[in-house]
CHARMM-style PDB file with segment names, atoms N, HN, CA, C and O in Angstrom:
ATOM      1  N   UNK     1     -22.051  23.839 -30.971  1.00  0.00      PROA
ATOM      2  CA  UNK     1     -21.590  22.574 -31.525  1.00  0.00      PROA
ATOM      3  C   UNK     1     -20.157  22.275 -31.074  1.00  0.00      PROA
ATOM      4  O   UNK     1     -19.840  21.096 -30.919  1.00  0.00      PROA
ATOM      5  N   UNK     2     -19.146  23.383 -30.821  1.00  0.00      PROA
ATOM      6  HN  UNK     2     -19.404  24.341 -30.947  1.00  0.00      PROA
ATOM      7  CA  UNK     2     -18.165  22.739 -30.713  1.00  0.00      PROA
ATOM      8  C   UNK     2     -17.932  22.709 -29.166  1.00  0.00      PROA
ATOM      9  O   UNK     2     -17.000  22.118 -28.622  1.00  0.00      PROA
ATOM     10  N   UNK     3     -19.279  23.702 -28.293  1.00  0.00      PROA
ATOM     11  HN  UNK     3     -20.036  24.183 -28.736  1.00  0.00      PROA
ATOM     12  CA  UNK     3     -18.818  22.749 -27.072  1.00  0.00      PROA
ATOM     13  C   UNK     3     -18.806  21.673 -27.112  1.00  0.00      PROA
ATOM     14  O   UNK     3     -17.750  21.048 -27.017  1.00  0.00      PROA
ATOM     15  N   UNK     4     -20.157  21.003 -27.291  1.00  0.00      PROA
ATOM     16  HN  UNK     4     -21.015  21.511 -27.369  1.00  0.00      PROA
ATOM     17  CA  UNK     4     -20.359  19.259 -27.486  1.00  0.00      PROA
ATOM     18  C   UNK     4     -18.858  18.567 -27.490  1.00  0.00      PROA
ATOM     19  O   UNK     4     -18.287  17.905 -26.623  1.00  0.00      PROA
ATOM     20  N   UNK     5     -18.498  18.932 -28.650  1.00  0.00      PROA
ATOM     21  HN  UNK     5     -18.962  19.470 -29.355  1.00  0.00      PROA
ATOM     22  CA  UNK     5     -17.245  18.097 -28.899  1.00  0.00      PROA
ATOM     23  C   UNK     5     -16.304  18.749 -28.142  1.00  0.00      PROA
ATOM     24  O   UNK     5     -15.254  18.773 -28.785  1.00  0.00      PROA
ATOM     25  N   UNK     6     -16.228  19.101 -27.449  1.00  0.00      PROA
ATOM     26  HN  UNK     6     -17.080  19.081 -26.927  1.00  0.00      PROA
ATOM     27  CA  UNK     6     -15.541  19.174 -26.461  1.00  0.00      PROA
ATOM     28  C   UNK     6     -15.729  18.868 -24.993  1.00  0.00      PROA
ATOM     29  O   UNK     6     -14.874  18.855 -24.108  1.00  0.00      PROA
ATOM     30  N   UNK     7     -17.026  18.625 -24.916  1.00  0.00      PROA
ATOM     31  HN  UNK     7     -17.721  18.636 -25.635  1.00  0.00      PROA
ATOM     32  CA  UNK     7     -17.543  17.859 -23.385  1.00  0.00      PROA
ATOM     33  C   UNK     7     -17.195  16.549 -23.567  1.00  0.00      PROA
ATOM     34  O   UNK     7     -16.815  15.828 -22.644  1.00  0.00      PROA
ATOM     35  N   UNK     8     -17.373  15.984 -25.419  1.00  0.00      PROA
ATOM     36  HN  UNK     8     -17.683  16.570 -26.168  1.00  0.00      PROA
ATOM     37  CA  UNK     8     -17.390  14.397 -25.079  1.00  0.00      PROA
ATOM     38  C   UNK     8     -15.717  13.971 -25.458  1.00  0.00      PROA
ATOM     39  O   UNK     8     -15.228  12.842 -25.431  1.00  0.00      PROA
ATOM     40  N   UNK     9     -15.224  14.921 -25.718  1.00  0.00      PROA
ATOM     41  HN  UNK     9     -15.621  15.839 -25.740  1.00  0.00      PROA
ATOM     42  CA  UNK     9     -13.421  14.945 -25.456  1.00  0.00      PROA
ATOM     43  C   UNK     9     -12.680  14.350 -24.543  1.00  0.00      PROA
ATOM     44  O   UNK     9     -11.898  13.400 -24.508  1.00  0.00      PROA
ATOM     45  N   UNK    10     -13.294  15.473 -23.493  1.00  0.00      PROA
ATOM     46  HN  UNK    10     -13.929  16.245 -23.521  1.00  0.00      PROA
ATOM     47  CA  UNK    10     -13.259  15.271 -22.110  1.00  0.00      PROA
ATOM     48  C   UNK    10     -13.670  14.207 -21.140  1.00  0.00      PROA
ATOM     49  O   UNK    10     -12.941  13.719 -20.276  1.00  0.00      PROA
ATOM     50  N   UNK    11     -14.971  13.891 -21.391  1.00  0.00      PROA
ATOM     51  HN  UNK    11     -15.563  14.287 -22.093  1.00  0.00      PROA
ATOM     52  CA  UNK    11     -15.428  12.329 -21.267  1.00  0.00      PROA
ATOM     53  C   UNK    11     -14.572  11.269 -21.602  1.00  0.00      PROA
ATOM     54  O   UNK    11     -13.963  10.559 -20.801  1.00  0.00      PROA
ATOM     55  N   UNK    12     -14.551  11.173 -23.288  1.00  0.00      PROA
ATOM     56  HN  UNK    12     -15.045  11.750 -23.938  1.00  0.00      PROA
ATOM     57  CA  UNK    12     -13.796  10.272 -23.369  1.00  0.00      PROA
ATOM     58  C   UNK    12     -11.729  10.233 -22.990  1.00  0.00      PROA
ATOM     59  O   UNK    12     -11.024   9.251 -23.221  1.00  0.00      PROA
ATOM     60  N   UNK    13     -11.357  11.223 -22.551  1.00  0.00      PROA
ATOM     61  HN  UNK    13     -11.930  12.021 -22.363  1.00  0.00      PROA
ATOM     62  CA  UNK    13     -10.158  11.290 -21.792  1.00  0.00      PROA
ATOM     63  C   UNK    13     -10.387  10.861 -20.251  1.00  0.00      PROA
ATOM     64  O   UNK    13      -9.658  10.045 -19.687  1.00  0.00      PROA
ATOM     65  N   UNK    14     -11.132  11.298 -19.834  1.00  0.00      PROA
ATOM     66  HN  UNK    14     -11.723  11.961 -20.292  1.00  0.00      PROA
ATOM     67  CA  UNK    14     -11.757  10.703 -18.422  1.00  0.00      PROA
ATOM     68  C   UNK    14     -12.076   9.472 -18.474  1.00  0.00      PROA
ATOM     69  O   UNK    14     -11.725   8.766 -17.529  1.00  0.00      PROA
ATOM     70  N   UNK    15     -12.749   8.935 -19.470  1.00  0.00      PROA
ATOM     71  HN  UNK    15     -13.034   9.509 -20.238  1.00  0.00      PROA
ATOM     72  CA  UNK    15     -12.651   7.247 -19.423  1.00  0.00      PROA
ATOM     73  C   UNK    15     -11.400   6.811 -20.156  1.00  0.00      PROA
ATOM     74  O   UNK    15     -11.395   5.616 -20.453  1.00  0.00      PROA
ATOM     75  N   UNK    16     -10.823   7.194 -20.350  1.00  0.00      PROA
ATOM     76  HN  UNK    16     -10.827   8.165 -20.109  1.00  0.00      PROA
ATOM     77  CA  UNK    16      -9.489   6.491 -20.999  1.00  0.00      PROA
ATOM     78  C   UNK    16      -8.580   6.320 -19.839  1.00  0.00      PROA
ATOM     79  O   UNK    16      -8.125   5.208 -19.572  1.00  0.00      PROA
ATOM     80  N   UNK    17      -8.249   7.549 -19.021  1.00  0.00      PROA
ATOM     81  HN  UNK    17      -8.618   8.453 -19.238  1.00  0.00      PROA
ATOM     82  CA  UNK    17      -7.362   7.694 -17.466  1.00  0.00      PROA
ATOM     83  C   UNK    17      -8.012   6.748 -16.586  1.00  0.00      PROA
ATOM     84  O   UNK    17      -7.258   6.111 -15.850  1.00  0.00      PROA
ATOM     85  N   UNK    18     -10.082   6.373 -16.454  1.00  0.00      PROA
ATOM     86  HN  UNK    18     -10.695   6.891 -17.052  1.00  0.00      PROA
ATOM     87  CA  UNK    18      -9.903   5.448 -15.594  1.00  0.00      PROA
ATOM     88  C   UNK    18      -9.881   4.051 -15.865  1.00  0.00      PROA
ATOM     89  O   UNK    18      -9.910   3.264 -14.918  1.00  0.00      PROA
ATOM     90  N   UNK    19      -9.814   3.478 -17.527  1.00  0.00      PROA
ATOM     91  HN  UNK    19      -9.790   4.117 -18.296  1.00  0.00      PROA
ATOM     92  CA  UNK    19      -9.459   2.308 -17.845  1.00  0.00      PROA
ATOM     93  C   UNK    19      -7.963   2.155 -17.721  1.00  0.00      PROA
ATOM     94  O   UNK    19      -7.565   1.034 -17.402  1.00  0.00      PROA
ATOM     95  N   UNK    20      -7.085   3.095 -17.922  1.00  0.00      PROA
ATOM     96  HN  UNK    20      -7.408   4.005 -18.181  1.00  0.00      PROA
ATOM     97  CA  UNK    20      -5.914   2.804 -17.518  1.00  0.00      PROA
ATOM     98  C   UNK    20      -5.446   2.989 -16.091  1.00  0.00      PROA
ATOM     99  O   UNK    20      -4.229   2.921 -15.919  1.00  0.00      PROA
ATOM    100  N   UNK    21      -6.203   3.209 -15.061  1.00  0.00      PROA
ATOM    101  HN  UNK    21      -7.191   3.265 -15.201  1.00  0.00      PROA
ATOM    102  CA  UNK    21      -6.145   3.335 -13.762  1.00  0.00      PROA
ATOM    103  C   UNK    21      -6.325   1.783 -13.716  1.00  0.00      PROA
ATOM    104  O   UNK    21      -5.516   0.995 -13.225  1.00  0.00      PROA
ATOM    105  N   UNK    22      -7.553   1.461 -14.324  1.00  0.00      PROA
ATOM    106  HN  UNK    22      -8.210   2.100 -14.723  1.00  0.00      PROA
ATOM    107  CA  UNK    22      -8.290   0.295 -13.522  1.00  0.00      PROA
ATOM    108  C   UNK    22      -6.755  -0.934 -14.224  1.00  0.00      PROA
ATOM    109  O   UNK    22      -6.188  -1.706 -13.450  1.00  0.00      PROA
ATOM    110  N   UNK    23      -6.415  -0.848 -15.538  1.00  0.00      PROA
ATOM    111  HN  UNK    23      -6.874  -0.221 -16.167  1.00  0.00      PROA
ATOM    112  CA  UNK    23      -5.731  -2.129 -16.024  1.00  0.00      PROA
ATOM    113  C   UNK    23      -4.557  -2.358 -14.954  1.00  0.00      PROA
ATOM    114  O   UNK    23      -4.171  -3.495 -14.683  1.00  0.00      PROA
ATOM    115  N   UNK    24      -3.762  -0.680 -14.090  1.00  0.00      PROA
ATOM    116  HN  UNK    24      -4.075   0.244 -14.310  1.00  0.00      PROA
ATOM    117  CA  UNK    24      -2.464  -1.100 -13.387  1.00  0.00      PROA
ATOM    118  C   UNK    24      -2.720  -1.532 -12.390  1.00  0.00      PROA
ATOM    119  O   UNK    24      -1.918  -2.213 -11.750  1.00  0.00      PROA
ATOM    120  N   UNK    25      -3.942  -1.245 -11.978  1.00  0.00      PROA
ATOM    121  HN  UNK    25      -4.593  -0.692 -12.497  1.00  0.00      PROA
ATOM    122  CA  UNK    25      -4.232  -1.884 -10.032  1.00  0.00      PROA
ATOM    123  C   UNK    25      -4.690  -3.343 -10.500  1.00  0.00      PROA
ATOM    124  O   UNK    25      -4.273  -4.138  -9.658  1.00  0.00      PROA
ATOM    125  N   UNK    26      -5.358  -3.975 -11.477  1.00  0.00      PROA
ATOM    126  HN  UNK    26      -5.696  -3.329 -12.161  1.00  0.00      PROA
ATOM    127  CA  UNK    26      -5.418  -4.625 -12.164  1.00  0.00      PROA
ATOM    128  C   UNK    26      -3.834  -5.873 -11.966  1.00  0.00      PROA
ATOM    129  O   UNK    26      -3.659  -7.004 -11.511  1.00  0.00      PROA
ATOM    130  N   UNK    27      -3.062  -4.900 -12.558  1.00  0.00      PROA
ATOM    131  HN  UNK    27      -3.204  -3.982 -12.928  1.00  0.00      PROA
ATOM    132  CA  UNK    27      -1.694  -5.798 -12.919  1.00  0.00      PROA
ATOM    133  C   UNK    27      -0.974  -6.041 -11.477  1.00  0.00      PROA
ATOM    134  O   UNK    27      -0.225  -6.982 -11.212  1.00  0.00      PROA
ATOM    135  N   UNK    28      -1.306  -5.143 -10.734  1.00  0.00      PROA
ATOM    136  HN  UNK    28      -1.914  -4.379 -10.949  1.00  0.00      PROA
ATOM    137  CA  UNK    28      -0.642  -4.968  -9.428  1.00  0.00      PROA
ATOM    138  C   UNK    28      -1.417  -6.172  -8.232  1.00  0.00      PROA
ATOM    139  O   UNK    28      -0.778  -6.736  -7.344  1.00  0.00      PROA
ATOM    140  N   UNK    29      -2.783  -6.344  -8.470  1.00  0.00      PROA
ATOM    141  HN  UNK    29      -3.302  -5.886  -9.191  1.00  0.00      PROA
ATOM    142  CA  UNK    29      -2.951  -7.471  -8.011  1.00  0.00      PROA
ATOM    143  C   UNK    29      -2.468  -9.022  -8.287  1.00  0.00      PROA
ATOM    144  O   UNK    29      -2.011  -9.924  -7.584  1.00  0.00      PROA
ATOM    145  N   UNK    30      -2.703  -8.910  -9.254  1.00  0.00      PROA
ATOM    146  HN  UNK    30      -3.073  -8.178  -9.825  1.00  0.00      PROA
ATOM    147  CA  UNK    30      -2.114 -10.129 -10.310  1.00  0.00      PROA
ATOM    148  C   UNK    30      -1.067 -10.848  -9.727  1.00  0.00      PROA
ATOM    149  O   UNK    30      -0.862 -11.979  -9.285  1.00  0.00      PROA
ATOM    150  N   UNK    31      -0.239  -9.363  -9.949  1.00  0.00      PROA
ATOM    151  HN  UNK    31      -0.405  -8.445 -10.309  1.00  0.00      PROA
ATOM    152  CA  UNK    31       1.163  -9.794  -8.717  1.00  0.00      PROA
ATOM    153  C   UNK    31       1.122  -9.851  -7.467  1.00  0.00      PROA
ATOM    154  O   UNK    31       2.192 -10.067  -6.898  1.00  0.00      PROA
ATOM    155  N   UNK    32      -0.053  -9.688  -6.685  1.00  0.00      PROA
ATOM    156  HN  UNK    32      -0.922  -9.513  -7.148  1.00  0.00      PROA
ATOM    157  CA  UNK    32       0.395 -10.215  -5.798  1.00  0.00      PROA
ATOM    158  C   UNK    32       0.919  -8.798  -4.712  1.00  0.00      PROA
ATOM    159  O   UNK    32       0.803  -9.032  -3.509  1.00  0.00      PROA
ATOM    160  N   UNK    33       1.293  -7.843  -4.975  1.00  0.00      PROA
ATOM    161  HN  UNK    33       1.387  -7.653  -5.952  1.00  0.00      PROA
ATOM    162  CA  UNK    33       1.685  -6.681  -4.829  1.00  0.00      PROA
ATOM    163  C   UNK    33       0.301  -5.628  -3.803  1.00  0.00      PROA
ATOM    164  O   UNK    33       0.524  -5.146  -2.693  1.00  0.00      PROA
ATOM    165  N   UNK    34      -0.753  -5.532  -4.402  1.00  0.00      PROA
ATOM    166  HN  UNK    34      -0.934  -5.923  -5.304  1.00  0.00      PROA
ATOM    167  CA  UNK    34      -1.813  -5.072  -3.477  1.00  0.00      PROA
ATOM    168  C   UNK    34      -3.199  -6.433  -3.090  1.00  0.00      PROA
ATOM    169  O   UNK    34      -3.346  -7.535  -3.619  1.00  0.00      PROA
ATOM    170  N   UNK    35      -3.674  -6.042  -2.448  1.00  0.00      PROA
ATOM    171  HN  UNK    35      -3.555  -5.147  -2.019  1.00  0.00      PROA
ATOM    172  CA  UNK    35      -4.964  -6.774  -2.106  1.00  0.00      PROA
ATOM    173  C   UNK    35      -5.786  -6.095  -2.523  1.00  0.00      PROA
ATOM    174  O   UNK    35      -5.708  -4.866  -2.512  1.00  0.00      PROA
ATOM    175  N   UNK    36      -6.960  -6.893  -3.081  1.00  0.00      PROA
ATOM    176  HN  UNK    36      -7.023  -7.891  -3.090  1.00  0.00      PROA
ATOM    177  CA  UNK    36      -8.656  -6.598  -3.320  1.00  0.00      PROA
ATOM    178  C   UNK    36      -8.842  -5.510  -3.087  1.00  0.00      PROA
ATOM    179  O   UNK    36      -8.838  -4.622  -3.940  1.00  0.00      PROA
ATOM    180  N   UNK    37      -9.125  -5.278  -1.387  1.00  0.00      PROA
ATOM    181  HN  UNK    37      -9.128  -5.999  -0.694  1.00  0.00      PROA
ATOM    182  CA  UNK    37      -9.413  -4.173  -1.364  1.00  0.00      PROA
ATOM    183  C   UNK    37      -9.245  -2.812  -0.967  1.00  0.00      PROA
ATOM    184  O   UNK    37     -10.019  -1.903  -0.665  1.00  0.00      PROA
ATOM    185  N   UNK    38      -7.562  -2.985  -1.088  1.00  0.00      PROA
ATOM    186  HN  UNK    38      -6.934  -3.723  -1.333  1.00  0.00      PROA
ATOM    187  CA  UNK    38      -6.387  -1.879  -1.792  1.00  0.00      PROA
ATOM    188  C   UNK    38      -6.997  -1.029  -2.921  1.00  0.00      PROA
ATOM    189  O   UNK    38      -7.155   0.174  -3.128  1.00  0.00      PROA
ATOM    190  N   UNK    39      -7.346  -2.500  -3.741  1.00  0.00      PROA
ATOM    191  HN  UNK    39      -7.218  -3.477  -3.573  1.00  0.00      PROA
ATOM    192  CA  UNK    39      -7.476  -2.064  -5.620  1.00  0.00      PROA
ATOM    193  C   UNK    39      -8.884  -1.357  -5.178  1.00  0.00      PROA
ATOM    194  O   UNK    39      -9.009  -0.144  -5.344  1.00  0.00      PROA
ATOM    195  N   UNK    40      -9.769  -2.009  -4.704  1.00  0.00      PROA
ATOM    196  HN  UNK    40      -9.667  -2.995  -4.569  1.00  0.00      PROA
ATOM    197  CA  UNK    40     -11.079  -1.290  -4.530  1.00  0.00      PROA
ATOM    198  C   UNK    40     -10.629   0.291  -3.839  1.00  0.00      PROA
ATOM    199  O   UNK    40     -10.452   1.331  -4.475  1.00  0.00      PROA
ATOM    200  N   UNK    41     -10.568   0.184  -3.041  1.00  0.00      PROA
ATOM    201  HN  UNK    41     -10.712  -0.661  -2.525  1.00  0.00      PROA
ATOM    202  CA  UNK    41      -9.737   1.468  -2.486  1.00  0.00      PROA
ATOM    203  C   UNK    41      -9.459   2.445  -3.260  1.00  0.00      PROA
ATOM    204  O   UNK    41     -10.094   3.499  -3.295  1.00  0.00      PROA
ATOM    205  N   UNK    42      -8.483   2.169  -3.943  1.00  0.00      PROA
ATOM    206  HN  UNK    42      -7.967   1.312  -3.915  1.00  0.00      PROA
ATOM    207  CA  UNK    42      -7.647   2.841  -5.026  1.00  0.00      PROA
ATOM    208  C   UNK    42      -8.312   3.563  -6.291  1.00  0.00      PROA
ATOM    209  O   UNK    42      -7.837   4.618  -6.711  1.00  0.00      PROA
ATOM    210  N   UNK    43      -9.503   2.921  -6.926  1.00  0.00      PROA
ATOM    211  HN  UNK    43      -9.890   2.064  -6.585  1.00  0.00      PROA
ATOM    212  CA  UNK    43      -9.718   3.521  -7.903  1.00  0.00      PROA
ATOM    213  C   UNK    43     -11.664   3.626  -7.196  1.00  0.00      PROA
ATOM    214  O   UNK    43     -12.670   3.829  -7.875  1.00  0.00      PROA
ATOM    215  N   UNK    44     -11.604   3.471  -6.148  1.00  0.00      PROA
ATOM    216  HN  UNK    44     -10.787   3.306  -5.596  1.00  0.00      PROA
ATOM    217  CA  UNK    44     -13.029   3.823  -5.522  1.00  0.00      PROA
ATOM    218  C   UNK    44     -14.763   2.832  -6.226  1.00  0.00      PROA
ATOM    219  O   UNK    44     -15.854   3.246  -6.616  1.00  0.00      PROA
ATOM    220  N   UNK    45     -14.205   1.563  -6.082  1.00  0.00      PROA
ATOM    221  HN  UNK    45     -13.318   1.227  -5.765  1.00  0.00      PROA
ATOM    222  CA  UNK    45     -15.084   0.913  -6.897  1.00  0.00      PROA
ATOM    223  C   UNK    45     -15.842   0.037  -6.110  1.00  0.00      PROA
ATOM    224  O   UNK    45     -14.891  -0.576  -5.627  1.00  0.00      PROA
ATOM    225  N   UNK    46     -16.779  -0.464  -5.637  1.00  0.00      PROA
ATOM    226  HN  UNK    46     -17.552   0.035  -6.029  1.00  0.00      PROA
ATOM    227  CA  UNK    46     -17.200  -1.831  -4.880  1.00  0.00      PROA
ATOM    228  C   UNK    46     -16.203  -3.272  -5.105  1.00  0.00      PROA
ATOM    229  O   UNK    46     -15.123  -3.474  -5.660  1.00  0.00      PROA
ATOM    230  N   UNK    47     -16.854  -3.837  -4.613  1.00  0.00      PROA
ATOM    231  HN  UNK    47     -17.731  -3.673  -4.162  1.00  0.00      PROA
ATOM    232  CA  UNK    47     -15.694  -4.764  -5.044  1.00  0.00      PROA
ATOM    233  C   UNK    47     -16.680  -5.933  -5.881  1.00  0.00      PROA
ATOM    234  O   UNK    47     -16.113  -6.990  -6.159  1.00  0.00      PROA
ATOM    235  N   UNK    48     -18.105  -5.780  -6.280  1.00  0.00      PROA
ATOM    236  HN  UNK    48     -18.566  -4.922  -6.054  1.00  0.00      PROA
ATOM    237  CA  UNK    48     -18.758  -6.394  -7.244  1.00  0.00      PROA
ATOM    238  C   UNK    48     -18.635  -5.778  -8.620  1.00  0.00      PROA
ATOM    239  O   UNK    48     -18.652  -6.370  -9.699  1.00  0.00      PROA
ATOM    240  N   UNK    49     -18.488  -4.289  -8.355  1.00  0.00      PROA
ATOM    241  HN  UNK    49     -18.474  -3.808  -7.479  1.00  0.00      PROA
ATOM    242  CA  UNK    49     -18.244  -3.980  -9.577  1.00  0.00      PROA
ATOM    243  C   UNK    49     -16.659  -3.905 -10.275  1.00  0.00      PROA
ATOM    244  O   UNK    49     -16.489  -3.883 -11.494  1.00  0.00      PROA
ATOM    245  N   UNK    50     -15.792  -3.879  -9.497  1.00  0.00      PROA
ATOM    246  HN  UNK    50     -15.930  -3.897  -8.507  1.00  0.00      PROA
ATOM    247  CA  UNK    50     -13.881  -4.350  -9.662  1.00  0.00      PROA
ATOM    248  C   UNK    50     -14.114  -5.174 -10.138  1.00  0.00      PROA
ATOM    249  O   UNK    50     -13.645  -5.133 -11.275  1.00  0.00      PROA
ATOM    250  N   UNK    51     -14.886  -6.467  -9.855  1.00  0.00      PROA
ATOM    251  HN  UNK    51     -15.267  -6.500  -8.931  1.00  0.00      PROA
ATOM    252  CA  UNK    51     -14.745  -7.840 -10.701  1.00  0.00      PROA
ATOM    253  C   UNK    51     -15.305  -7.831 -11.932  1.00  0.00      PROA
ATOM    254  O   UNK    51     -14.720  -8.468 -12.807  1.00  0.00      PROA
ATOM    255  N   UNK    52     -16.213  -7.310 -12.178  1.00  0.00      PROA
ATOM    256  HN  UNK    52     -16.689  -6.793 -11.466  1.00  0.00      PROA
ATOM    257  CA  UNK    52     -17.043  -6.975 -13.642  1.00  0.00      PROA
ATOM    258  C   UNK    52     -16.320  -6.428 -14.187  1.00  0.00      PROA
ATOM    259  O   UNK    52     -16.030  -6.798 -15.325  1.00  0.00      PROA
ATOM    260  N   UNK    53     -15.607  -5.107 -13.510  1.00  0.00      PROA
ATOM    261  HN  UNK    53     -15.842  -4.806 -12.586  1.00  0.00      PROA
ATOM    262  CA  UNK    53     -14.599  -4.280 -14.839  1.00  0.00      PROA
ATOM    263  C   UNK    53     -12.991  -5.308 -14.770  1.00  0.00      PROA
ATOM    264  O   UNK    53     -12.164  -4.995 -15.627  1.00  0.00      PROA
ATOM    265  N   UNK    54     -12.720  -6.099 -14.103  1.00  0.00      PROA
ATOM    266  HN  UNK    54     -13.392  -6.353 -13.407  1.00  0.00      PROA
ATOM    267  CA  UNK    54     -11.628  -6.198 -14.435  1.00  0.00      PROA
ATOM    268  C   UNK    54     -12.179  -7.678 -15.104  1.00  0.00      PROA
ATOM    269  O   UNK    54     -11.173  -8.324 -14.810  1.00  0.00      PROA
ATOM    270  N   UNK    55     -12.868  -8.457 -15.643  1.00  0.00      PROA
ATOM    271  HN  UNK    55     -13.685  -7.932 -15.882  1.00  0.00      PROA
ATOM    272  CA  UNK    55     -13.211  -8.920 -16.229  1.00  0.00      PROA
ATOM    273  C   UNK    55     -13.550  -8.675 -17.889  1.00  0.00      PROA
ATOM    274  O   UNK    55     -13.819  -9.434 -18.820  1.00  0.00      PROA
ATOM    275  N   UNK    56     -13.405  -7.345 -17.759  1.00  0.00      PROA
ATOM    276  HN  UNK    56     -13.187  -6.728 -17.003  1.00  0.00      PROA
ATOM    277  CA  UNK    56     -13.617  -6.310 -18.904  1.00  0.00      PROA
ATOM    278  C   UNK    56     -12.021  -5.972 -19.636  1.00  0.00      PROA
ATOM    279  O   UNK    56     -11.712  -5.975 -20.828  1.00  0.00      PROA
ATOM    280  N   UNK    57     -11.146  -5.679 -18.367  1.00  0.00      PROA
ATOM    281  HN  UNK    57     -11.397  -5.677 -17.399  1.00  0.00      PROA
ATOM    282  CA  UNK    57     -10.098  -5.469 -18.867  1.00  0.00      PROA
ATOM    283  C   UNK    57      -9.132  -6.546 -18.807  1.00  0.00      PROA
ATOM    284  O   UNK    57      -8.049  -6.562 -19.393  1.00  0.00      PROA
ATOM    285  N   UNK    58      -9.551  -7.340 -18.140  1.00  0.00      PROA
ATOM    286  HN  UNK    58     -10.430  -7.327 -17.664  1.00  0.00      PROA
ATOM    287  CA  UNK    58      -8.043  -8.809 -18.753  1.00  0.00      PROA
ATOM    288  C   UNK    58      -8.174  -9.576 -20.054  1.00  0.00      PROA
ATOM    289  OT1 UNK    58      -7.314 -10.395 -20.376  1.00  0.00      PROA
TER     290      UNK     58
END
């Protein structure tokens, strides 16, 4: 039992690092600062699915 809670710990720290990955490449486009597909690049995403999640996160 207490692996469990500790796999989904871990999970959910792993999705927390890549929602906050995704919000700064995010902010960094915004500005103007990287291109599309820099940001795609960067956090390893398609660039159909970059638009869905950053649609998620603005």
């Amino acid at each position: 039992m207490e692996e469990y809670g500790a796999i989904r710990e871990a999970r959910g720290e792993a999705r927390g690092e890549e929602k906050g990955k995704l919000k700064s490449v995010v902010s960094l486009l915004k500005k103007g600062i990287i291109t599309e597909k820099e940001a795609t690049d960067e956090i390893g995403m398609t660039v159909d699915d970059f638009k869905k999640a950053m649609g998620a996160v603005s």
